[in-house]
C-alpha positions as CSV (number, residue, x, y, z in Angstrom):
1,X,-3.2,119.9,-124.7
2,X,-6.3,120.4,-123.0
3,X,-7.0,116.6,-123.0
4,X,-3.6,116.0,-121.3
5,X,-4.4,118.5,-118.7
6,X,-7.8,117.4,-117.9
7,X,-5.7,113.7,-117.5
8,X,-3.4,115.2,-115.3
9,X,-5.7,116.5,-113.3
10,X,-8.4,113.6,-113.0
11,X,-5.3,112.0,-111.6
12,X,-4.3,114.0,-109.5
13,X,-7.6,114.1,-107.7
14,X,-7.7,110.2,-107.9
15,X,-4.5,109.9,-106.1
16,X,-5.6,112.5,-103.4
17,X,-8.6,110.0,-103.0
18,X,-6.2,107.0,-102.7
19,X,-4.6,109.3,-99.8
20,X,-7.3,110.7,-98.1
21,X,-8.9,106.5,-98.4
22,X,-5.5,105.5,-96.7
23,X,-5.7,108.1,-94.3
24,X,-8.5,107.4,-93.3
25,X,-8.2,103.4,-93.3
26,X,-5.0,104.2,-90.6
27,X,-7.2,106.0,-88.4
28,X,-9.8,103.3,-88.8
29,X,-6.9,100.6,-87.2
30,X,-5.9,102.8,-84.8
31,X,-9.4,103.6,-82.8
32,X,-9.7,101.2,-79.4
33,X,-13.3,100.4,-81.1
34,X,-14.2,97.6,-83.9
35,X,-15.1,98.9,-86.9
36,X,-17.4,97.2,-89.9
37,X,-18.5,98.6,-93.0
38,X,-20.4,96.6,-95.2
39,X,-22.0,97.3,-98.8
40,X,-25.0,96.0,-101.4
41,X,-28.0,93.9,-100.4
42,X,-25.9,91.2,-99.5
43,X,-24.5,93.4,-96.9
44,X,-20.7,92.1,-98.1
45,X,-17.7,93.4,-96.5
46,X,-15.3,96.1,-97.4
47,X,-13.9,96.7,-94.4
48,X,-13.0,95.4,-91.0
49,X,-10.7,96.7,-88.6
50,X,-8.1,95.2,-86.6
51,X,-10.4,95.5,-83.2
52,X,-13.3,94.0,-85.0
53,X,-11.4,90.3,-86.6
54,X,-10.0,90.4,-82.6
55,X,-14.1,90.0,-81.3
56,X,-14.7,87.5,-83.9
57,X,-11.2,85.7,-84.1
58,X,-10.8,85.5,-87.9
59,X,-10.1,87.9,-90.6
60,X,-12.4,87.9,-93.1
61,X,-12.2,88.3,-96.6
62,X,-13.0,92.0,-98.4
63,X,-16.1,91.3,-100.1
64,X,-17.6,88.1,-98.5
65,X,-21.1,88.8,-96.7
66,X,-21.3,89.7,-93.2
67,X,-23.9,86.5,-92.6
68,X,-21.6,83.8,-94.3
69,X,-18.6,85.6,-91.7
70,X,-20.2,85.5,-88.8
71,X,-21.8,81.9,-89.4
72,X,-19.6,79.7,-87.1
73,X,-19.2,82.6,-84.5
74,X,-22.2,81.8,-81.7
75,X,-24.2,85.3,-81.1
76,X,-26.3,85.9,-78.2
77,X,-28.2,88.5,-76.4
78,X,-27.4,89.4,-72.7
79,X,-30.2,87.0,-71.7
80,X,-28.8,84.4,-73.2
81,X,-30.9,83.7,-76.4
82,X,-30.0,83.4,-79.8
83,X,-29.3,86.8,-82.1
84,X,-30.0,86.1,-85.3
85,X,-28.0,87.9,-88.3
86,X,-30.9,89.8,-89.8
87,X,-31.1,91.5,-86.2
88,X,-27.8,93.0,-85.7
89,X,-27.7,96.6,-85.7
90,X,-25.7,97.0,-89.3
91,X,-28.1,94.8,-91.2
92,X,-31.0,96.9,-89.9
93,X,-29.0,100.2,-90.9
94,X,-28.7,98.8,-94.2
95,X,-31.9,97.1,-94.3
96,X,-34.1,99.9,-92.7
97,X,-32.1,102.6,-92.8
98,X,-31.9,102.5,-88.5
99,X,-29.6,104.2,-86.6
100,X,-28.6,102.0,-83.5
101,X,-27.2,103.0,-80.4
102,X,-26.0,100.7,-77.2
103,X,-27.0,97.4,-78.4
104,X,-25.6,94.2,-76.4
105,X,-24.0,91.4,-78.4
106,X,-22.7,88.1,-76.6
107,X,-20.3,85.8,-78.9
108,X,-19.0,82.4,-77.0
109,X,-16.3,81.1,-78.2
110,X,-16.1,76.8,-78.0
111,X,-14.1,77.0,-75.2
112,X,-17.5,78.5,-73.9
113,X,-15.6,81.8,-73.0
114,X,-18.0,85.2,-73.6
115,X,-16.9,88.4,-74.7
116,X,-19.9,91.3,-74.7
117,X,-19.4,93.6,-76.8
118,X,-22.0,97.1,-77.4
119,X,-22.8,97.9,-80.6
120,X,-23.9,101.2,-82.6
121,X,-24.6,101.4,-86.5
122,X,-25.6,103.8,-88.8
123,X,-26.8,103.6,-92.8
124,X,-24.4,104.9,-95.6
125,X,-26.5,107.1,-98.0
126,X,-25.4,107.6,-101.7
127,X,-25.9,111.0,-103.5
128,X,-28.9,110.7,-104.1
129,X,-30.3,109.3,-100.6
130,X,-30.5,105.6,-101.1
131,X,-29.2,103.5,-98.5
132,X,-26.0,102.1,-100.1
133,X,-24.4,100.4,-97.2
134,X,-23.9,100.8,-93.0
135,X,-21.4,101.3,-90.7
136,X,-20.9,99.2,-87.0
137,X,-18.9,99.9,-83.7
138,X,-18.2,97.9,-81.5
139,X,-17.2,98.0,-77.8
140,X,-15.5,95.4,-75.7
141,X,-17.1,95.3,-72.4
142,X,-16.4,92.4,-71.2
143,X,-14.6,93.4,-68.0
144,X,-17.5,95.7,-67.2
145,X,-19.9,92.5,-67.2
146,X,-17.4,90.3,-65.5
147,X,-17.1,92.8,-62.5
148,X,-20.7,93.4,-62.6
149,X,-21.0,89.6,-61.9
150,X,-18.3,89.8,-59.5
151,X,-20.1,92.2,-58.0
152,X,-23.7,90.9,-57.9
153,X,-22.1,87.1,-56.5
154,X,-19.7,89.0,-53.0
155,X,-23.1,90.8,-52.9
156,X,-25.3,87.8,-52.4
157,X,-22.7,86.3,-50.6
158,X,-22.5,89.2,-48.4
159,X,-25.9,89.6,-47.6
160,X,-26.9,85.7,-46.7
161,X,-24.2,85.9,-44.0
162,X,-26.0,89.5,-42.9
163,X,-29.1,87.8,-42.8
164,X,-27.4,84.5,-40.9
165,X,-26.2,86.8,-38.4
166,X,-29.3,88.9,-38.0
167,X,-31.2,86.5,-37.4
168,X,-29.2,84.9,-34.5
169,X,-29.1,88.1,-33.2
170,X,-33.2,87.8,-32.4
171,X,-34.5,85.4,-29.7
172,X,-36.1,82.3,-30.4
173,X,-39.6,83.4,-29.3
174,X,-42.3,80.4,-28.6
175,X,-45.8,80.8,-30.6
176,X,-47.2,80.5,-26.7
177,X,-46.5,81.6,-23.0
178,X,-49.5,80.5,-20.8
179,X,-52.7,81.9,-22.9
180,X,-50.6,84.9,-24.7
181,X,-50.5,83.6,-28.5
182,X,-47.2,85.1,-29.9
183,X,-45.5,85.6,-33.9
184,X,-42.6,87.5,-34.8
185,X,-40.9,88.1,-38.4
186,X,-38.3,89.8,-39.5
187,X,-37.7,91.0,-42.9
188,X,-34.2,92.4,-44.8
189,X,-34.6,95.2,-46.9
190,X,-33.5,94.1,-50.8
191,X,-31.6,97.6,-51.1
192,X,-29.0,96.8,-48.3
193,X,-26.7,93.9,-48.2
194,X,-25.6,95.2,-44.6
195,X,-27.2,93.8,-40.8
196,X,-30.0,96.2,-39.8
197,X,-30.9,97.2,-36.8
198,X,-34.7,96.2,-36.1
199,X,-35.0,94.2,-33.3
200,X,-37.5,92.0,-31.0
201,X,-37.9,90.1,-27.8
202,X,-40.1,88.4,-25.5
203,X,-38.7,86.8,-22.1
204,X,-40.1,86.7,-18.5
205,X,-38.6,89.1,-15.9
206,X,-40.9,87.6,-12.9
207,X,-43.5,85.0,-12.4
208,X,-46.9,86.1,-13.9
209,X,-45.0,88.9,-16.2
210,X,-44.4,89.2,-19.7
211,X,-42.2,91.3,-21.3
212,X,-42.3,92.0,-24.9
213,X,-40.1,94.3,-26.8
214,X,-39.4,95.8,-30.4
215,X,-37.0,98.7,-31.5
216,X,-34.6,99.9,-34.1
217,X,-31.2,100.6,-33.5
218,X,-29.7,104.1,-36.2
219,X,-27.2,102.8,-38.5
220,X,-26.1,99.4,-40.3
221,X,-23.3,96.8,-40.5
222,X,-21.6,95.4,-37.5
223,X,-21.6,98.5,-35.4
224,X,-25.4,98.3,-35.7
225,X,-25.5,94.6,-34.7
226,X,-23.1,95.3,-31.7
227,X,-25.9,98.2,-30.8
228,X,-28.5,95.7,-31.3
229,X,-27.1,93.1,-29.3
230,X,-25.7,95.6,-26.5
231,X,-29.4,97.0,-26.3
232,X,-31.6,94.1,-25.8
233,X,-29.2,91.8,-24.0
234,X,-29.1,95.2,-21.3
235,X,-32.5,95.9,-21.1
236,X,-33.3,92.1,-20.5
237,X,-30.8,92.1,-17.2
238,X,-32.1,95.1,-15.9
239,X,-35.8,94.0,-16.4
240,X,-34.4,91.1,-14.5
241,X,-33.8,92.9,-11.3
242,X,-36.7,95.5,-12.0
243,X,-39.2,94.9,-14.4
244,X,-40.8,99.0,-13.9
245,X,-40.4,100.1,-17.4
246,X,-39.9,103.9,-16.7
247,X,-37.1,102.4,-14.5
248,X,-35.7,100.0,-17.4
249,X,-35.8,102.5,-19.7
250,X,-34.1,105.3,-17.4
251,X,-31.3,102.8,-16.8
252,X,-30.6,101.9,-20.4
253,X,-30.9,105.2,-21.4
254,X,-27.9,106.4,-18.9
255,X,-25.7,103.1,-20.1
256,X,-26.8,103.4,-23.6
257,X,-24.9,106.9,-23.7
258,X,-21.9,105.9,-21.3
259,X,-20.9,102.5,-23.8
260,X,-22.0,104.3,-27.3
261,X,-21.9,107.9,-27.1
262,X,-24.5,110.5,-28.3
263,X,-23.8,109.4,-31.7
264,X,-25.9,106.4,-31.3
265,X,-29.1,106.4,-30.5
266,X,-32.6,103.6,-30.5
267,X,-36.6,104.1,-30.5
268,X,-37.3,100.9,-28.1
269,X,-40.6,99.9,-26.6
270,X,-41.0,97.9,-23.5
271,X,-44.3,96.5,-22.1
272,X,-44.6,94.2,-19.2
273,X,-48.0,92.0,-19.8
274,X,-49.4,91.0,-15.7
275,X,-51.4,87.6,-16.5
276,X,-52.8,88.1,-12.9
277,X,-53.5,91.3,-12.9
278,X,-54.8,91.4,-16.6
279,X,-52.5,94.8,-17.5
280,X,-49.8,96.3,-19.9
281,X,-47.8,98.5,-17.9
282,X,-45.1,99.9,-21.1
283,X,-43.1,102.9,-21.9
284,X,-42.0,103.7,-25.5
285,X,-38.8,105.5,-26.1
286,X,-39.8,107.3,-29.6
287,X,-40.8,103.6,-31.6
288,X,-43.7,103.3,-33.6
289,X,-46.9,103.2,-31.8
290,X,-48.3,99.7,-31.4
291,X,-52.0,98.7,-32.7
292,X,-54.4,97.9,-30.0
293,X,-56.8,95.5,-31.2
294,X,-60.3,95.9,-29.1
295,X,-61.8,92.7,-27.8
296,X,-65.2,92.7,-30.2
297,X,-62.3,93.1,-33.3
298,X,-64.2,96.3,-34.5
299,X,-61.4,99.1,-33.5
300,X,-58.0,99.6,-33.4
301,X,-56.4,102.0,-31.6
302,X,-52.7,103.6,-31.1
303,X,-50.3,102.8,-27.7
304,X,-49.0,106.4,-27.4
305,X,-45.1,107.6,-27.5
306,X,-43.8,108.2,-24.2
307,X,-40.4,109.6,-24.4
308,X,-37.7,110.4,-26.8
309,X,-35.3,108.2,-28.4
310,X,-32.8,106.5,-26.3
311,X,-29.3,107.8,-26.4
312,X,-29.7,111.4,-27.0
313,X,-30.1,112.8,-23.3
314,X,-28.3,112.1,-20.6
315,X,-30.7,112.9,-18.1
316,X,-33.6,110.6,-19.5
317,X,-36.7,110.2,-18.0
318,X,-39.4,108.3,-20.2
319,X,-43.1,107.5,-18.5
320,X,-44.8,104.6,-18.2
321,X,-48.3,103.8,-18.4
322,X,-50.3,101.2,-16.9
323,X,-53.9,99.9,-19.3
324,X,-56.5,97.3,-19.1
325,X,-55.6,94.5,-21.0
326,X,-59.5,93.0,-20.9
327,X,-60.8,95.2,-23.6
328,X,-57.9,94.3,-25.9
329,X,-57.7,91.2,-27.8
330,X,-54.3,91.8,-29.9
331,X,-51.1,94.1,-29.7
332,X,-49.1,94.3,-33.1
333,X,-45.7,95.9,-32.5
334,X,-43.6,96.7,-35.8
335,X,-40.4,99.0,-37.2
336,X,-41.2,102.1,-39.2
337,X,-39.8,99.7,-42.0
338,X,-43.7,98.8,-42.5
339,X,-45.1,102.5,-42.7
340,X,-42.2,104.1,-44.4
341,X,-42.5,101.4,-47.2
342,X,-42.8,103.5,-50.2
343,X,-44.7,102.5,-53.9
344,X,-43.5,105.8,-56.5
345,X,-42.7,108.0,-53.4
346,X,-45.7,107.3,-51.5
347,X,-46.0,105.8,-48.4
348,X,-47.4,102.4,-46.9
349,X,-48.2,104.8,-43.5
350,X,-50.5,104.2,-40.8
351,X,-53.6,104.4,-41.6
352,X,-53.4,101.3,-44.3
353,X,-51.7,99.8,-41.6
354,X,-54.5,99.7,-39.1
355,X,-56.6,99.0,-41.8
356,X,-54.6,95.7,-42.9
357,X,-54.9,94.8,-39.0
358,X,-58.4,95.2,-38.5
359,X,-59.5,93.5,-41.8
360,X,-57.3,90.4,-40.5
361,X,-58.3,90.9,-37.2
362,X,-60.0,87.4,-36.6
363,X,-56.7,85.4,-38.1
364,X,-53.9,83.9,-36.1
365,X,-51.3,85.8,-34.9
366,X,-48.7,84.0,-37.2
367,X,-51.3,84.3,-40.7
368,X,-51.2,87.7,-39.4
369,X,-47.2,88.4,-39.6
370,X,-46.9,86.6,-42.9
371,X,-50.3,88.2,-44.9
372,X,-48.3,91.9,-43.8
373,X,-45.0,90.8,-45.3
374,X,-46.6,90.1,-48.6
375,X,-48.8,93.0,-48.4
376,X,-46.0,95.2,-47.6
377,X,-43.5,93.6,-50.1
378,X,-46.0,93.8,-53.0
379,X,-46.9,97.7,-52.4
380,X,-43.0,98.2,-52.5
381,X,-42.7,95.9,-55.9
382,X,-40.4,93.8,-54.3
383,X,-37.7,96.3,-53.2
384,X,-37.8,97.0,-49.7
385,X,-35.9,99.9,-48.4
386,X,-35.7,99.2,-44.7
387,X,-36.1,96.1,-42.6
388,X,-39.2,95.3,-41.0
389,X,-39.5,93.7,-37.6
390,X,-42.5,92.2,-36.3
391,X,-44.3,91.1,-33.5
392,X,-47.7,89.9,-32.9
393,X,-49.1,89.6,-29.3
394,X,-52.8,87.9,-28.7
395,X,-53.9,88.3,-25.5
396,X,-57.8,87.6,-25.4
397,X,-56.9,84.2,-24.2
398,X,-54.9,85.0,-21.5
399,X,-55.2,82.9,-18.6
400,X,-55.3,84.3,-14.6
């Protein structure tokens, strides 16, 4: 009697088992995510979901090793190279005893077609704390990648055209005018696909005159190009009829709020070089402050700010200045994308600046421009945040 109860019982609890295994099998098949559970040093399988034999196209048969299974299926990492079997995450599980979270797996079909899939893995312990087997998931994200691609090509694509049409938005400034020696770059932040507003010129409003220009229009994309193009194409035609930079600058400032509105506004300096009379007569509407380069290269020294930003009061009035030019050997004009350049939160600033110009004092204007770019672009690590405009003025061998 006792036996046949005990019986009875041992199978009742083996068919609960078989329910609870069944059960569990169902939910297995139903989860979105591939499923793998392998068993034994030989890491052999005893089961594979549904999801799982759709990543790998075959079904495979319970109790033949994982290696031998996934033999004719190419496996990759993300970069490309091979992944070999004994460094998938469920043979280090059951290997190691590693738990593995957010691995990438490639698999290329022969049609050359690539799914990505993200893997996770755990060890199977046995009562008494041996590793007995492992367990994988496995996470199509294939559309994620693809769209990331997507993404990364209308993004290059985007930003050579920005950088096409940038650049024909700046003049076509000659490397010489009389004596004046001349270099101008511009650079495109990494971090923005869209047209920045840094800008730069250098044209002749009267015999004997030079007028030389930088400034930074707020904003990007087209409405910052149309800025851009609307502000130095305006202060060129009134430099035209009067070349007084207080004058320019009270002009452009009147227009500048008239076409745009106050929610636009530009830092712009304009200097007007006399070859006869040896002079810089400028004003500067809130731009950087240019670097003065003294004749005997030993100092360097700050053009001051003159007025406020164009495009925030109506009633603008910005001063001009009038200096010697025969002390000075060099004027380097540039965007606050230079200073504000930033390397873990802090900044390129000034002071290296002035530094960087007086150590490369005695180099041409145009080794100038391109040494700053590098030194600029390797204290960022290569990721600009804003673009950098440049222009280099040498004056010492200016001509009466």
């Amino acid at each position: 009697m006792r036996d046949r109860l005990m019986k009875r019982e041992g199978s009742i609890v083996e068919t609960e088992i078989t329910r609870e295994r069944e059960r569990l099998q169902t939910v297995l098949q139903t989860v979105p995510s591939g499923i793998i559970v392998v068993e034994g040093p030989e890491a052999r399988i005893t089961f594979m979901n549904t999801r799982s034999q759709e990543f790998f196209g075959e079904r495979p048969e319970i109790g033949q090793p994982l290696p031998a299974y996934l033999s004719s299926s190419k496996l990759m990492h993300p970069d490309g190279s091979p992944f070999k079997a004994d460094e998938l995450p469920i043979n280090r599980s059951l290997r190691y005893g590693e738990v593995v979270r957010g691995e990438e797996l490639v698999i290329e079909s022969e049609s050359g077609q690539k799914n990505y899939l993200l893997l996770g893995s755990a060890p199977l312990f046995d009562s008494e704390g041996r590793v007995y087997g492992a367990v994988a998931s496995t996470e199509d994200i294939t559309a994620l990648r693809e769209a990331e691609e997507a993404l990364r090509q209308a993004y290059a694509r985007e930003r050579r055209v920005s950088e096409t049409l940038q650049r024909a938005l700046l003049p076509n400034v000659p490397d010489k005018i009389n004596g004046i020696r001349l270099a101008t770059s511009y650079r495109a932040a990494l971090e923005e696909a869209e047209i920045g507003g840094d800008f730069f010129d250098v044209f002749r409003p009267a015999p004997d005159l030079v007028g030389i220009v930088i400034g930074d229009v707020a904003g990007k994309g087209v409405e910052a190009a149309t800025h851009t193009a609307f502000t130095r194409h305006t202060l060129r035609a009134y430099a035209y009829v009067d070349p007084s930079p207080a004058r320019v600058m009270a002009r452009l400032g009147e227009v500048l709020i008239q076409e745009m509105g106050r929610e636009f506004f530009v830092t712009v300096f304009y200097g007007v070089l006399n070859e006869r009379e040896r002079t810089l007569c400028y004003a500067n509407a809130g731009h950087e402050a240019p670097l003065c380069v003294s004749a005997d290269h030993e100092q360097v020294t700050e053009l001051s700010i003159t007025g406020i930003p164009l495009g925030i009061e109506t009633a603008f009035a910005c001063e001009q200045r009038t200096i010697s030019t025969e002390d000075i050997a060099r004027l380097v004009l540039y965007t606050d994308g230079v200073t504000e350049t930033r390397r873990r939160g802090e900044l390129y600033g000034l002071g290296r600046l002035k530094e960087f110009v007086l150590l490369h004092a005695n180099d041409s204007p145009r080794q100038l421009v391109d040494l700053l770019i590098d030194e600029v672009d390797d204290f960022s690590g290569r990721h600009l945040r804003d673009d950098i405009a440049l222009l280099v003025v040498d004056i010492e061998s200016q001509t009466v």
